[in-house]
N, C-alpha and C positions, 0 to 999 in steps of 0.2 A: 410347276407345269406337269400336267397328266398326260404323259404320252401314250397315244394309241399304237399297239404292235402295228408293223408294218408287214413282218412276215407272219409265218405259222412258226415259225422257229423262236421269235420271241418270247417263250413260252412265261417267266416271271411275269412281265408286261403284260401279257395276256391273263394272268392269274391275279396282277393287280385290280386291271379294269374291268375283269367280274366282280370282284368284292366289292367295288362301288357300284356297278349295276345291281348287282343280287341286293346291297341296300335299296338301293331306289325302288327296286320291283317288289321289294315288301313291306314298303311304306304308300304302295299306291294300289285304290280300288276301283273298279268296273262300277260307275253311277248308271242303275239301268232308270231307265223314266219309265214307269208303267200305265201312267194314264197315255203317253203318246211314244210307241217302240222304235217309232223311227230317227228319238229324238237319244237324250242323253251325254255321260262323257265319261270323264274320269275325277277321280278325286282323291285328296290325301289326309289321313285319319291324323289328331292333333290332337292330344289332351295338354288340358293348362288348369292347374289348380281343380282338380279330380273333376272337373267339367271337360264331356267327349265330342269332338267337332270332328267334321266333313269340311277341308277346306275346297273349293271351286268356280268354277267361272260363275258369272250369274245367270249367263242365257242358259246354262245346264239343269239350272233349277227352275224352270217357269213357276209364279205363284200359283197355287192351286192344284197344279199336278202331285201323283204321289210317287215314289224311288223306293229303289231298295237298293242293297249292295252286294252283288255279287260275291258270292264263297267262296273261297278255296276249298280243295278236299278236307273235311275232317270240321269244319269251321258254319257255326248257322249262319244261314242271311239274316240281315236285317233290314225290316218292311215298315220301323215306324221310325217317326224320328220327331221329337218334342219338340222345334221352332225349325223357321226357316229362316233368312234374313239375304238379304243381297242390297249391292251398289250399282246400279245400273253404268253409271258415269266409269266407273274404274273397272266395271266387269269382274267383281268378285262377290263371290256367294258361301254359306255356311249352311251346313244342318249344323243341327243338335242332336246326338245319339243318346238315348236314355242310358243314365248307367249298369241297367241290367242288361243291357245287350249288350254293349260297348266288352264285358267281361266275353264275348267271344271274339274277338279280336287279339290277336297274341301279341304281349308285349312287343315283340319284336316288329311289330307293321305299325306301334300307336306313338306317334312321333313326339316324342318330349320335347321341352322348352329349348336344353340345350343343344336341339341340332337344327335352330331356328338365325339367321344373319342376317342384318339390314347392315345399310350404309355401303354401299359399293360406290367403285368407282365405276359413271358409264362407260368413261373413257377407254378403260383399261379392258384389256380383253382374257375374258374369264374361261375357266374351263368346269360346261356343264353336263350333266346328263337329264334329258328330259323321258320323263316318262309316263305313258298313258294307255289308254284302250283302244285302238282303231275300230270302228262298226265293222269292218268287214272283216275283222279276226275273230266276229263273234259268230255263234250256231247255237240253235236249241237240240242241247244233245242228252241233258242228265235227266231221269227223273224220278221225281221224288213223292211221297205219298205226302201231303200237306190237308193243316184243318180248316175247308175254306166252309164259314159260316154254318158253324157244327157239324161238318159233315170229312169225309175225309176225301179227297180229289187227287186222282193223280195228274201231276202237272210238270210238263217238261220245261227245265228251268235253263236259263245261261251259262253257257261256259265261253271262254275268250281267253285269248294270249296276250299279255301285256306286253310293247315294244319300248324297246329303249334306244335312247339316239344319243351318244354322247358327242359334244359340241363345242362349238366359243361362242362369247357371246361376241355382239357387233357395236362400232361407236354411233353414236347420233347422227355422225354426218352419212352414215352407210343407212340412217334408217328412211323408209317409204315418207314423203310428205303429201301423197294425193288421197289420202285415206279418212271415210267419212268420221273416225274415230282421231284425229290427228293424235302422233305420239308427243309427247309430253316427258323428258328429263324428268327425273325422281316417281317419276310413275309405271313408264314402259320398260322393257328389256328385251331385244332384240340376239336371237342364237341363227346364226349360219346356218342352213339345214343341207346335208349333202345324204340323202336316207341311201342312194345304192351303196353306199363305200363304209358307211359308220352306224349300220340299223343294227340290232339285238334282240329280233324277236323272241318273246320266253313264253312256257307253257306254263299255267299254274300249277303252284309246288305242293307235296304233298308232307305232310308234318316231317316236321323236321330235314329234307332233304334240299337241294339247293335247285333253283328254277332250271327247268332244260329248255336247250335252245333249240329255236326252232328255226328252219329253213325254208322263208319263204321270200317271196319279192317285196319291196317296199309298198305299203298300203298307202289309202290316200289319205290325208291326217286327222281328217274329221274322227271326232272320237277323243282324240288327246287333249280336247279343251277339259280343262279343271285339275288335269295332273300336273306335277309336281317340275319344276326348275329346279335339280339340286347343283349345288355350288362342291365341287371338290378339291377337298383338300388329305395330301399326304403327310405322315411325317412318320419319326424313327426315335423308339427308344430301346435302349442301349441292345442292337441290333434287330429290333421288331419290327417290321413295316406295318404302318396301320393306313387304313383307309377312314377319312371321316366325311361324310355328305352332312349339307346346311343346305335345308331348302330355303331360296331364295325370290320365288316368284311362283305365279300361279298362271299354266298357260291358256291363253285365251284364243286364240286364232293361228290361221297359217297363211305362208304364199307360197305354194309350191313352186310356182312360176318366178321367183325372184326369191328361191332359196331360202326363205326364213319362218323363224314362227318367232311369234309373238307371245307376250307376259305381262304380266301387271305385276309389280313388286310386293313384296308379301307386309311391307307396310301397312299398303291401303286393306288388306284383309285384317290387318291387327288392329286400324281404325274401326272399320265394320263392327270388330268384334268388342271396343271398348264404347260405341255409341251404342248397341244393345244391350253389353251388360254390364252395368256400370260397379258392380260389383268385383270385375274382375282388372280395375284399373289399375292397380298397383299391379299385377301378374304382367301386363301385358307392358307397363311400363319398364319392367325389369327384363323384359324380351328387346327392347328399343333400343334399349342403353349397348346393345351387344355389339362391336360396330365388325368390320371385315378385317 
């Protein structure tokens, strides 16, 4: 169990559950929608067998619109992406990032196999960090000289602060049953959401240094659909404290009103990804087998 400092005094505590934050927040990116700006979320980068994904909700992705992904300083965006795919019914969705782009993305944000976990118990109550982009921590504030259709433009681009909420998740019997999407055992995951007491706003970081926190009031959560559920876990060797994040879900909705956000288990996104590419069956079965 991940305990949150209580005080300011708690200082290791507090030095732990940044190091799980600072992972989460550099494994998750700003999905801007550019055919429709009022729309969008967040999402988290995945390579599996040198093939590069965008894991996310599906209403994030409409068919036919086009995205980019928001940069960090030092870092290009990227504005194409070689397939789409989504599950309407489970609410999960994927790019495909070509792999010449994919190379600006820093190892450190492009999430391998091994920080991937299925098989939880619902029951049991987990301790998570969820992380995403709020719309309204975003501004067009940078800008950049860009080659739009031979010509060069300048064009002021997105910047946002990714918030963090670290959580538990909730049992079945705590979950919503009036909902037009009913939840569903083996599908859904349900995290407690309390944002005044346990929020992390962070500003994007710049090479190599560690995200700064940022001081503002809890946002409303629109925006956090498609980022990341990560599952954390500690342990120690021969006196090293390590922090390890497994993302475990991909979130899809909120209730502010009744304290919770909602997720789809990262299962059904690794189904998604074995009915399109059936060449990466074996990968994805050897992600499966991983249990909690």
């Amino acid at each position: 169990m991940v305990k949150k400092p209580d005080t300011a005094g708690d200082h290791l505590a507090a030095k732990q559950m940044e190091a799980f934050e600072r992972q989460a927040h550099n494994r998750t990116v700003r999905l801007i929608d550019r055919t429709d700006e009022g729309q969008g979320g967040s999402a988290v980068p995945i390579t599996i067998s040198r093939r590069f994904f965008l894991a996310t909700a599906a209403h994030v992705i409409p068919p036919g619109h086009q995205f980019e992904i928001v940069a960090s300083p030092g870092e290009k965006t990227i504005t194409r992406f070689i397939a789409d795919h989504r599950d309407e019914r489970a609410d999960v969705g994927l790019l495909e990032i070509d792999p010449a782009d994919a190379t600006s993305l820093s190892d450190e944000r492009l999430c391998s196999e091994d920080m991937i976990l299925t098989g939880l118990d619902a029951a049991s109550q987990h301790n998570v960090v969820v992380a995403g982009y709020p719309a309204e921590y975003m501004a067009k504030e940078r800008q950049e000289t860009r080659d739009v259709g031979g010509r060069l433009a300048q064009e002021m681009l997105w910047t946002c602060n990714a918030y963090l909420y670290d959580g538990f998740t909730v049992p079945p019997s705590e979950w919503p049953t009036d909902e037009t999407r009913s939840p569903a055992v083996g599908r859904d995951i349900f995290v407690k959401y309390h944002p005044e007491n346990r929020a992390r706003p962070f500003s994007p970081r710049s090479a190599g240094a560690a995200p700064r926190v940022v001081h503002r009031p809890p946002p409303d959560p629109k925006g956090l659909s498609g980022g990341g559920i990560w599952l954390m876990r500690e342990s120690e060797s021969k006196g090293v404290w390590r922090a390890t994040m497994f993302l475990i879900a991909v979130q899809t909705s909120s209730y502010p009103q009744r304290q919770l956000l909602r997720g789809t288990l990262l299962a059904h996104w690794l189904a998604l990804l074995r009915r399109e590419y059936p060449d990466l069956q074996q990968a994805v079965s050897s992600i499966e087998e991983r249990r909690a």
